[in-house]
One Martini backbone bead per residue (centre of mass of N, CA, C, O) as a GRO file, in nm:
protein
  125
    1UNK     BB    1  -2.052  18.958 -14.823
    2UNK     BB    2  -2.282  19.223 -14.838
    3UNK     BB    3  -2.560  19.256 -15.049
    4UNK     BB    4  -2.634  19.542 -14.943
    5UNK     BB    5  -2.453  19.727 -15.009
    6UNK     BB    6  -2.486  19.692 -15.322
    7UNK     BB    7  -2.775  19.865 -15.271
    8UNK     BB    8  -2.687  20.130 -15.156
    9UNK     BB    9  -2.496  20.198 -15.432
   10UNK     BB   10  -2.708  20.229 -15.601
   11UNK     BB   11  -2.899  20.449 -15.431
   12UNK     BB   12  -2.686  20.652 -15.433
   13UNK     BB   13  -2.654  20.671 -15.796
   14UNK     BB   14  -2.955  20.770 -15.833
   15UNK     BB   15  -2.930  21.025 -15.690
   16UNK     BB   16  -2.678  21.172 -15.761
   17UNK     BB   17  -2.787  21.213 -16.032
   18UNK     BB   18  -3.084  21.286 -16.035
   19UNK     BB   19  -2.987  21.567 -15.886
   20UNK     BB   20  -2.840  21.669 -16.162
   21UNK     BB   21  -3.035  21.639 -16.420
   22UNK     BB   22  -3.020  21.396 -16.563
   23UNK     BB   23  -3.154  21.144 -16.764
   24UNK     BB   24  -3.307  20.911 -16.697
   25UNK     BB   25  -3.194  20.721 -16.885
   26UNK     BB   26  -2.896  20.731 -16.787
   27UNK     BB   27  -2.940  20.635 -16.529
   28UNK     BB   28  -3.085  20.373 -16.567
   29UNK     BB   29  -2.793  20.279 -16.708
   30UNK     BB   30  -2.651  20.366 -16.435
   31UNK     BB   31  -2.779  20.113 -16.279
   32UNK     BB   32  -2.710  19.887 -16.440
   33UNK     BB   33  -2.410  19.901 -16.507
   34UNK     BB   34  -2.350  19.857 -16.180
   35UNK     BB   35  -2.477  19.609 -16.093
   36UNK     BB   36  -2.320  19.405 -16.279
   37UNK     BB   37  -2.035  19.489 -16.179
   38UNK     BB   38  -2.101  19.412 -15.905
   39UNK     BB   39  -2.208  19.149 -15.926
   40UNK     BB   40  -1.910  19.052 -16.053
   41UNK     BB   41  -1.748  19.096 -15.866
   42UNK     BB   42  -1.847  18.901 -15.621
   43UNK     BB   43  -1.866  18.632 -15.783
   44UNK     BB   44  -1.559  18.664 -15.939
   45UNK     BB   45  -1.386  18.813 -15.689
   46UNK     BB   46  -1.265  18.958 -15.481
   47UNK     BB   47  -1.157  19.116 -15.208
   48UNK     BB   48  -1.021  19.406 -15.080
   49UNK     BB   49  -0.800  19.415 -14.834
   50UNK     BB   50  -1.094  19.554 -14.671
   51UNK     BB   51  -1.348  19.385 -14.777
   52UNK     BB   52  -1.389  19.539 -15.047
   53UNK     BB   53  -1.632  19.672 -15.282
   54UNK     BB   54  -1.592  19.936 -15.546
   55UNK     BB   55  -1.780  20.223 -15.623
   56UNK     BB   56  -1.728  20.458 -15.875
   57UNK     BB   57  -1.862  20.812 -15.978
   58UNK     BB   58  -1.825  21.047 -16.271
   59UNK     BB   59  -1.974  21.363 -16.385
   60UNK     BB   60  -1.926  21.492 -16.714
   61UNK     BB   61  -2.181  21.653 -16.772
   62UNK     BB   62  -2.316  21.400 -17.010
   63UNK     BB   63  -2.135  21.205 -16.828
   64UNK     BB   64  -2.108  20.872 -16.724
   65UNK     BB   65  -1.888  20.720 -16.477
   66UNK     BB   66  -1.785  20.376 -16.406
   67UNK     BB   67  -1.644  20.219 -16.126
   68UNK     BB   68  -1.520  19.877 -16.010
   69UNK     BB   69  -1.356  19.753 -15.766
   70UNK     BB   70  -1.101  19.444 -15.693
   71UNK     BB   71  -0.887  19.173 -15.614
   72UNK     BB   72  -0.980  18.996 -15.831
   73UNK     BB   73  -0.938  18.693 -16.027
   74UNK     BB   74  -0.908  18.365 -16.196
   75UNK     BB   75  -1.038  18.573 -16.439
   76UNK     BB   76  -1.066  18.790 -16.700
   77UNK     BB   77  -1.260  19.018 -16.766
   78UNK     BB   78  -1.532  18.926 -17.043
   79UNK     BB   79  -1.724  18.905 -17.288
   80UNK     BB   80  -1.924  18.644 -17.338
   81UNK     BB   81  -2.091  18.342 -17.464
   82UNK     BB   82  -2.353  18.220 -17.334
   83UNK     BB   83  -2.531  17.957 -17.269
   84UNK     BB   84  -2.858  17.949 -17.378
   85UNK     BB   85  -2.894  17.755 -17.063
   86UNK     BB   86  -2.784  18.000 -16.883
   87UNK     BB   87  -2.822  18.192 -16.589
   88UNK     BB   88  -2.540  18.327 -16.676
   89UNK     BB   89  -2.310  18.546 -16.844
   90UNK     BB   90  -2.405  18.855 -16.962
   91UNK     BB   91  -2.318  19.140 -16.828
   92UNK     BB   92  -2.093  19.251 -17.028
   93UNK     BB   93  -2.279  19.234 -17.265
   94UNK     BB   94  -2.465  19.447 -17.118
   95UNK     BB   95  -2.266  19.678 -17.097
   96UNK     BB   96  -2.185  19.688 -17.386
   97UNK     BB   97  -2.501  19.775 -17.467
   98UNK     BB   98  -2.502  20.054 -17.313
   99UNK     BB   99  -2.234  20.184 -17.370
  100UNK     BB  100  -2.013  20.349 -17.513
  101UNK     BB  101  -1.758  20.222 -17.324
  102UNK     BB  102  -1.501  19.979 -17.195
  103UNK     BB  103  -1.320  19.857 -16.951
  104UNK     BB  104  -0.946  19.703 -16.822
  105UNK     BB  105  -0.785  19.726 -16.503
  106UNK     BB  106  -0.474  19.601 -16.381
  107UNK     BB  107  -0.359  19.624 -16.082
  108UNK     BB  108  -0.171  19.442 -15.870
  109UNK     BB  109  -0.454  19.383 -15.660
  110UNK     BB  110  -0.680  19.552 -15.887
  111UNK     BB  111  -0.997  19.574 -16.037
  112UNK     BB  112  -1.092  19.755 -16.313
  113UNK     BB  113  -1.460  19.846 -16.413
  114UNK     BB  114  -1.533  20.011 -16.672
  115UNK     BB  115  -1.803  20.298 -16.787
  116UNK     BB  116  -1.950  20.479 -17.056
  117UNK     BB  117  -2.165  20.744 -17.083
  118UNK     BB  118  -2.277  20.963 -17.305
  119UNK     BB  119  -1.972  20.936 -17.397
  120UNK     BB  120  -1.707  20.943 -17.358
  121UNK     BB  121  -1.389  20.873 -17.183
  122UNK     BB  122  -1.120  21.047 -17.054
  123UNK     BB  123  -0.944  20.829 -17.164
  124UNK     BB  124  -0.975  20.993 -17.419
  125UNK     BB  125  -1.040  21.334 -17.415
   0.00000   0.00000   0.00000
């Protein structure tokens, strides 16, 4: 997988947000949150059945939805508790102290890694 793809969706996600008026502080957690999530789907997940890892956000008001879906992998997302001297493991951490809330879909051949900002997610409102 082409590791420029998600810069480009990265810089797609400061965009479109950037341009919509958001608090700078909000994009910049929705830059973080966007970067670890596709970091992990790469590490971590296998390519979608056409060879893609997709980023997905909806701006709601003051909320910013995330999602990364990918093909799964051989465990399930989950923030876990790196070791001290880990160079790598705290993505999910990361995310989940950035977030409002965050979850995992997992459906057929699919997982999505999702995540809102600046207040719930529509799946509880």
């Amino acid at each position: 997988m082409d590791h420029r793809l998600c810069a480009r969706g990265a810089t797609a996600l400061v965009e479109s947000l950037g341009s919509g008026g958001l608090p700078e502080e909000l994009v910049g957690e929705a830059e973080t949150v966007a970067s670890e999530l596709v970091t992990n789907a790469i590490l971590h997940g296998k390519p979608l059945y056409d060879n893609t890892v997709r980023l997905h956000w909806r701006v709601r008001g003051d909320r910013v939805e995330i999602e990364v879906t990918d093909g799964g992998g051989v465990t399930a997302p989950a923030a876990r508790r790196p070791s001290v001297w880990a160079q790598g493991g705290r993505g999910l951490r990361i995310v989940r102290s950035v977030a409002h809330e965050w979850g995992v879909n997992e459906e057929d051949d699919r997982v999505t890694v999702w995540a809102a900002l600046g207040g719930p997610s529509r799946r509880r409102v």
